[in-house]
Z-matrix of the N, CA and C atoms (Angstrom, degrees):
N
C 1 1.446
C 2 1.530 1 109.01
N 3 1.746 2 111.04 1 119.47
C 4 1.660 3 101.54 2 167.37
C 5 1.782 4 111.78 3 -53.72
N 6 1.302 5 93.35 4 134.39
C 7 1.805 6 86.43 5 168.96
C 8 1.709 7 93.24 6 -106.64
N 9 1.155 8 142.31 7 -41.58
C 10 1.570 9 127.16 8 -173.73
C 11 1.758 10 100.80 9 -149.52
N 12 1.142 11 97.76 10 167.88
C 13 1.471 12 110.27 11 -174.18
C 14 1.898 13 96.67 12 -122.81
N 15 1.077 14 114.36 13 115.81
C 16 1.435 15 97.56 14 161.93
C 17 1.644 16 121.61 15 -143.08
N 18 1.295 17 120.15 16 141.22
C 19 1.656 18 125.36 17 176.93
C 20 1.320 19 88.27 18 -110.49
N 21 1.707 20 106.71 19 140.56
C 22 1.226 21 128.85 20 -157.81
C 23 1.723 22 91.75 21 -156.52
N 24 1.415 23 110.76 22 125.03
C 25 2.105 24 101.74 23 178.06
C 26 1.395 25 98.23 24 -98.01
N 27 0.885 26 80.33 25 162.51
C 28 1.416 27 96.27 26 167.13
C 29 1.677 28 153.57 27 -7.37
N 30 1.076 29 93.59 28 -57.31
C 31 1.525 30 136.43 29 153.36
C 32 1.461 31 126.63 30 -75.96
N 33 1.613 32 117.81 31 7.38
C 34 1.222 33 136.01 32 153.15
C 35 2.027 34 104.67 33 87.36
N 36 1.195 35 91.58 34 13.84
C 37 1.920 36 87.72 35 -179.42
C 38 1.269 37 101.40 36 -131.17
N 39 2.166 38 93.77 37 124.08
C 40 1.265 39 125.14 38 -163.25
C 41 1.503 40 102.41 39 -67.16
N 42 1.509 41 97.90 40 133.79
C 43 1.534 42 101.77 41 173.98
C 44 1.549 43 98.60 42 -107.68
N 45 1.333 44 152.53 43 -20.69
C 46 1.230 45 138.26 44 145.17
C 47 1.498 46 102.38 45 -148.62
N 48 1.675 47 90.69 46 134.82
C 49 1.187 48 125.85 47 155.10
C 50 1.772 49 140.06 48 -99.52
N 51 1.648 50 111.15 49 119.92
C 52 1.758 51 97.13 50 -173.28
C 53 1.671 52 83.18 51 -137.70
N 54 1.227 53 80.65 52 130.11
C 55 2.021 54 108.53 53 -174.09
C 56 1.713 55 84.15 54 -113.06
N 57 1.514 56 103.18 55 126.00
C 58 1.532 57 115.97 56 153.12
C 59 1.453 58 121.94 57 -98.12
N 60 0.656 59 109.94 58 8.93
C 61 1.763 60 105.90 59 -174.17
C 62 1.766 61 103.23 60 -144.55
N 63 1.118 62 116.65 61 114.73
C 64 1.531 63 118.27 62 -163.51
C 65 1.415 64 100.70 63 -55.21
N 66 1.542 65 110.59 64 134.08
C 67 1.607 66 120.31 65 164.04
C 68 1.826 67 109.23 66 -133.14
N 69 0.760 68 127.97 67 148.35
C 70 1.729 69 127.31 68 147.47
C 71 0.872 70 125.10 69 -22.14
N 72 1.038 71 152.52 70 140.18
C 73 1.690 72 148.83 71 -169.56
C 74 1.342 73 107.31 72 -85.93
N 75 1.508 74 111.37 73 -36.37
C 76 1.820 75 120.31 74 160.21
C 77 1.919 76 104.87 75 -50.97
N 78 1.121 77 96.48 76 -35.27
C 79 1.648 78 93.75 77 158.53
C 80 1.406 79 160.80 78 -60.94
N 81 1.579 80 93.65 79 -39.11
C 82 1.151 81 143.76 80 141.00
C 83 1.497 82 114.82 81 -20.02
N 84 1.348 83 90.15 82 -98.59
C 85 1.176 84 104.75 83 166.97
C 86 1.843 85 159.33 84 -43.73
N 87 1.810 86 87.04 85 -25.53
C 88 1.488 87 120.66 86 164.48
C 89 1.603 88 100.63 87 -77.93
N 90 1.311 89 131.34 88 -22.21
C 91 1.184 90 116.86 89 -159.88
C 92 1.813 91 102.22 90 -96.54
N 93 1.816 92 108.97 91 -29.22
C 94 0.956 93 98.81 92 -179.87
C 95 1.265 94 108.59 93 -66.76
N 96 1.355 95 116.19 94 -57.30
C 97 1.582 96 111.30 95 -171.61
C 98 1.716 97 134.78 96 -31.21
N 99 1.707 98 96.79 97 -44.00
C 100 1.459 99 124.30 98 171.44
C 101 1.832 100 100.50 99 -51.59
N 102 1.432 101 118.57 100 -71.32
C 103 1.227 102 127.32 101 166.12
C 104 1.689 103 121.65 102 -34.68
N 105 0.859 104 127.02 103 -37.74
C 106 1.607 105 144.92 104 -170.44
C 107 1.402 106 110.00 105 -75.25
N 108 1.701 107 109.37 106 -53.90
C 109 1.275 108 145.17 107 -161.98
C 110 1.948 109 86.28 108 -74.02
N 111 1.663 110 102.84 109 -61.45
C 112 1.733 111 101.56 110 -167.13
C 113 1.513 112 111.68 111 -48.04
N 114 1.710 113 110.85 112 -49.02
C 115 1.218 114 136.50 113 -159.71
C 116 2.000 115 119.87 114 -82.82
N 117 1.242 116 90.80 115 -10.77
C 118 1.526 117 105.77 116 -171.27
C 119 1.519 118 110.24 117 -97.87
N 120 1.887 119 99.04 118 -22.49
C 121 1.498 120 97.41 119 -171.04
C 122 1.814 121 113.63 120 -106.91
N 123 1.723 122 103.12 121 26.30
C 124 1.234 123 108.01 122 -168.34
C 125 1.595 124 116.15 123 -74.46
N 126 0.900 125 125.49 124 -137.85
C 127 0.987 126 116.85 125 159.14
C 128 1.802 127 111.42 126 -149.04
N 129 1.134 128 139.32 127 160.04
C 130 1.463 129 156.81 128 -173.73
C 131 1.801 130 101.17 129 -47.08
N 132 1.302 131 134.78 130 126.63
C 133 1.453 132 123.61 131 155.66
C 134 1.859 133 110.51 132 96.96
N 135 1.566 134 102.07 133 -1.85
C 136 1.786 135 100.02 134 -163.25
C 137 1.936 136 92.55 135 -96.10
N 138 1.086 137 105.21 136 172.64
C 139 1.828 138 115.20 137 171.46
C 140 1.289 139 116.81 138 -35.13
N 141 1.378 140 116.89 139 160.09
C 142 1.534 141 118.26 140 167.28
C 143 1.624 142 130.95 141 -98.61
N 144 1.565 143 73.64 142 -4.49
C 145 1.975 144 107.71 143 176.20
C 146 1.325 145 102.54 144 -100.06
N 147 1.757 146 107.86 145 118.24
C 148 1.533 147 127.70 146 177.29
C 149 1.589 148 119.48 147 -125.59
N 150 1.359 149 108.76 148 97.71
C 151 1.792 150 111.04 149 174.00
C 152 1.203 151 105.73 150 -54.54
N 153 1.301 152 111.66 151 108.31
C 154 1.527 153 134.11 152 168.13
C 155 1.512 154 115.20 153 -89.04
N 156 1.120 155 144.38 154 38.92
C 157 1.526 156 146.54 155 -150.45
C 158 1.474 157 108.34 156 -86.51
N 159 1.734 158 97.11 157 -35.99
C 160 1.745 159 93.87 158 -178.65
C 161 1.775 160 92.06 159 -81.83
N 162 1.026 161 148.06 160 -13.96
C 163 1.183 162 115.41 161 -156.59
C 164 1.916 163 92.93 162 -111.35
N 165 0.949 164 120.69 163 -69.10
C 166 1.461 165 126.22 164 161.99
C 167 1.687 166 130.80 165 -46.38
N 168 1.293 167 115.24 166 -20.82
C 169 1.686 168 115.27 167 -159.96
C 170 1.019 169 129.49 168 94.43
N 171 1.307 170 140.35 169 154.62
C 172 1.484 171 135.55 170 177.44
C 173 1.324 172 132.39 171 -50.37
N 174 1.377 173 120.78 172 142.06
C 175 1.727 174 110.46 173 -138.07
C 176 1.350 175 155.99 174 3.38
N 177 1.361 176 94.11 175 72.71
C 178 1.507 177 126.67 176 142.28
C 179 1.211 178 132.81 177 -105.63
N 180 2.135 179 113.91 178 139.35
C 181 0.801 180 97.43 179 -175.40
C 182 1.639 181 90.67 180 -140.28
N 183 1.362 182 112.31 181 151.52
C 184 1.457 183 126.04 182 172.46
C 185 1.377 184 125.59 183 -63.72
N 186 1.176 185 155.75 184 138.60
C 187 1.408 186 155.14 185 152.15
C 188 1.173 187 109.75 186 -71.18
N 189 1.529 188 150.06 187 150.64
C 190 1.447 189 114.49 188 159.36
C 191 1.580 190 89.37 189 -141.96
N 192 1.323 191 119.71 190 112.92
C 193 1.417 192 126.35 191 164.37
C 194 1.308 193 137.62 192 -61.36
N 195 0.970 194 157.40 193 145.04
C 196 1.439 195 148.27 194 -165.83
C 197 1.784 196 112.52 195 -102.08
């Protein structure tokens, strides 16, 4: 099940966000950062598939497009 869709640049500020499952916007927001934080510290050439477990729950996994 998608739980959210998000584009995020570079520089860590979401250019769209779609939350399916109601959260807090203080929620929201913790999740991008967590996401930003996973995705920012990757490194050049690795998968586009990212186990996100601490930030989402048990099986989930991120896409991350270039």
């Amino acid at each position: 099940m998608i739980q959210a869709v998000m584009v995020i640049s570079t520089l860590g500020k979401p250019r769209l966000l779609k939350f399916y499952d109601f959260q807090d916007p203080e929620k929201h927001q913790e999740l991008v950062r967590g996401v930003f934080q996973l995705l920012s510290a990757r490194p050049e050439g690795v998968s586009n598939f990212v186990e996100a477990d601490a930030i989402f729950g048990p099986v989930v996994n991120l896409l991350q497009l270039s």
